[in-house]
C-alpha positions in Angstrom: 97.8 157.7 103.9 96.2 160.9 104.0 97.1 163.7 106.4 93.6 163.4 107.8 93.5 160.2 108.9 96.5 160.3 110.3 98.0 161.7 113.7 102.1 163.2 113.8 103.3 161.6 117.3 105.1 165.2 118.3 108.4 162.8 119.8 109.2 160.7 116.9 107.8 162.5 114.0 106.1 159.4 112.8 102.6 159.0 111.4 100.4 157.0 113.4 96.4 155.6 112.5 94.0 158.2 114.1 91.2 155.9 113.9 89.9 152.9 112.1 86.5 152.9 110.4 83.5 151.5 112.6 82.7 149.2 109.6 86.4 147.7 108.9 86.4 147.2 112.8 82.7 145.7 112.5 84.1 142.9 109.6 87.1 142.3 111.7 85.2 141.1 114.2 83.0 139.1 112.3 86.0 137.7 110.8 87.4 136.9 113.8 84.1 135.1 115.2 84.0 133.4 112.2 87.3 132.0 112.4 86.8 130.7 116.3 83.5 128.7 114.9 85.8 127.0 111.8 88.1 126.1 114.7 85.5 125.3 117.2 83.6 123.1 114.3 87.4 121.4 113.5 87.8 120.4 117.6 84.2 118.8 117.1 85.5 116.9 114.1 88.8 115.5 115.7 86.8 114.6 118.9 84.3 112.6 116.7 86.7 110.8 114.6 88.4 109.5 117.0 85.0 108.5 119.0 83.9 106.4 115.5 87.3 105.0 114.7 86.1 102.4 118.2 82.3 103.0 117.7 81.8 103.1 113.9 78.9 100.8 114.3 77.1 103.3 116.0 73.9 104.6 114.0 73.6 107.9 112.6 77.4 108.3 112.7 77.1 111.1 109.9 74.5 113.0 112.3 76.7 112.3 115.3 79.5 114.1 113.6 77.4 117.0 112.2 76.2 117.6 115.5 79.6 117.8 117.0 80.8 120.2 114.5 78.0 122.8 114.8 77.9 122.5 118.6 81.7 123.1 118.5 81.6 125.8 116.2 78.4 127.5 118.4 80.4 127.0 121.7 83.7 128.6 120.4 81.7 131.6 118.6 79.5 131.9 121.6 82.2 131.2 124.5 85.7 132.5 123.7 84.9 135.3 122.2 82.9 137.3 125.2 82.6 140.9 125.6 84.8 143.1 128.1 84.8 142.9 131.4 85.1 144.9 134.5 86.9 141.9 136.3 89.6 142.2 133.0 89.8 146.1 133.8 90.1 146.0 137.7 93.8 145.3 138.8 92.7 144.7 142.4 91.9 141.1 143.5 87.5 140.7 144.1 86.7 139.3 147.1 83.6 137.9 146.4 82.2 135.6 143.6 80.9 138.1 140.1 79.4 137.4 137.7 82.2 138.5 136.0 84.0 136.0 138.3 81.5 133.6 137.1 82.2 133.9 133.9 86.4 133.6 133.7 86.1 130.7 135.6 84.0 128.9 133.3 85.1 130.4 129.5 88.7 129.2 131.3 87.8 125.6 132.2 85.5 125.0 129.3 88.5 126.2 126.8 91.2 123.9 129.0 88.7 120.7 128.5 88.0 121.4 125.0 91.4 121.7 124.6 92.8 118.9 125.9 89.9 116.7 124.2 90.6 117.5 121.0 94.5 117.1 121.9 94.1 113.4 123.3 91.6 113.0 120.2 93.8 114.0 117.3 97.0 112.1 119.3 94.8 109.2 118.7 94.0 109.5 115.0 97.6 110.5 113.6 99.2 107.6 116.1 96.5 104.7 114.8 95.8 104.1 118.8 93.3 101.8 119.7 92.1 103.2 123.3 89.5 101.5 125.9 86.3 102.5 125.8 86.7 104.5 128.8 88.7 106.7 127.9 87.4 107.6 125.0 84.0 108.5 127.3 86.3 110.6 128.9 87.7 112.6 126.0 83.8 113.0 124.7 82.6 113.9 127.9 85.7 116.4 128.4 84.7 117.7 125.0 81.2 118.0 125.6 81.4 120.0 129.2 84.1 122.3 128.2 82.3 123.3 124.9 79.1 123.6 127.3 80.7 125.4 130.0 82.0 128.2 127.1 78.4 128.4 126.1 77.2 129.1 129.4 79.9 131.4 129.8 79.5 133.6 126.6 75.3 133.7 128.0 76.1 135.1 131.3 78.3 137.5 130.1 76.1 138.9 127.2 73.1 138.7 129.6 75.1 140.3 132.6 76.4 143.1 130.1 73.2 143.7 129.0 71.5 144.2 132.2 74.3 146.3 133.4 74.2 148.4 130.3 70.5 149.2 130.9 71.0 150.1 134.4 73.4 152.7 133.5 
């Protein structure tokens, strides 16, 4: 490591990083997002699989399942991943509803039900289980409102961001 990049912390006598470059922070990210849509596009997998393994005479299974992929991997890319937030920052408790309120609530719920769908879904595949229609409603419905709810999350809080960024 060169001595310019680096900072001495006066206490230890250590070197420590003085900054990372913009662009190596910039493909970390992207990394990053990248990664949360591959896991976002696996959760829409699982959840599908298990919905054919009772429906597989449904047509257009193939689209079915490409359509839950790529809405799972635009609602974790979209929805877990959201910008910082004032409500993060603040250690006091708000009083009143926020958009940045607003958006917690529903990045938290949507990642719980997603979650939990795609838990109940794989449990299904790797034990063989042959499950009531019902239920496996519920596990697609879960799936499909929690990936929903992160969408509408990570769209407040890039819209509310931007607002508030051009009012400053």
């Amino acid at each position: 490591m060169k001595m310019a990049n680096a900072n001495i912390d006066r206490s230890s006598g250590t070197k420590t990083a003085g900054f990372a470059p913009a662009a190596l922070i910039k493909s970390a990210h992207l990394i990053e997002r990248v990664g949360l849509a591959a896991i976002g596009g696996s959760c829409g997998l699982y959840v599908a699989a298990a919905l054919l393994r009772r429906l597989n005479e449904l047509p257009l299974s193939v689209g079915i399942v490409l359509f839950m992929m790529l809405f799972g991997a635009f609602s974790f890319y979209v929805g877990i991943d959201l910008p910082r937030r004032s409500a993060r920052r603040s250690a006091s408790i708000q009083r009143r509803w926020s958009p940045d309120t607003v958006v917690e609530i529903l990045s938290a719920v949507g990642i719980f039900l997603a979650a939990i769908a795609t838990f109940a879904s794989v449990g299904i595949i790797i034990l063989d289980e042959t499950v009531s229609d019902g239920s496996l409603g519920l596990i697609g419905g879960s799936w499909m409102t929690g990936s929903s709810l992160q969408i509408a999350a990570g769209i407040i809080a890039r819209s509310y961001g931007t607002a508030e960024n051009a009012g400053k």
